[in-house]
C-alpha angles and dihedrals in degrees: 000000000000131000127226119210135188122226099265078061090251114147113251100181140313116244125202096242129013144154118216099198089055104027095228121139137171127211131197114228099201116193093271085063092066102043098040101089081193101051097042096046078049088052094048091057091044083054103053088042086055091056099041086066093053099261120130108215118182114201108221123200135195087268099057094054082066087069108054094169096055093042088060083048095060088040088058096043105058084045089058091043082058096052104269113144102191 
């Protein structure tokens, strides 16, 4: 796990995967995560305060880790959206 933090130095969230160079995380969404009205509207705000600092975090379900193929892909994606030119 990675934490996020904002320019005064202040923690914004931890995310399951990240990497720092390229700010790009990845979070898992269990199945809490979808249920819970609190946690995903605190999820939603966590979200908006990570981009605006530049990362790229996918939020990756149950669902998605059927589809190993397309997961790589978003993966892929939000590094490229960050620069990388693999």
């Amino acid at each position: 796990q990675v934490t996020i933090y904002d320019e005064d130095g202040l923690r914004v969230c931890t995310v399951d995967f990240a990497n720092r160079l390229w700010k790009v995380g990845i979070e898992y969404d269990g199945r809490e995560h979808q249920i819970d009205p609190r946690r995903r509207d605190r999820d939603s705000l966590v979200a908006i305060r990570v981009a605006a600092l530049g990362w790229r975090v996918p939020r990756i379900t149950q669902g998605l880790l059927r589809s190993p193929r397309e997961l790589v892909g978003h993966i892929r994606t939000a590094f490229e959206q960050q620069g990388w030119r693999g």
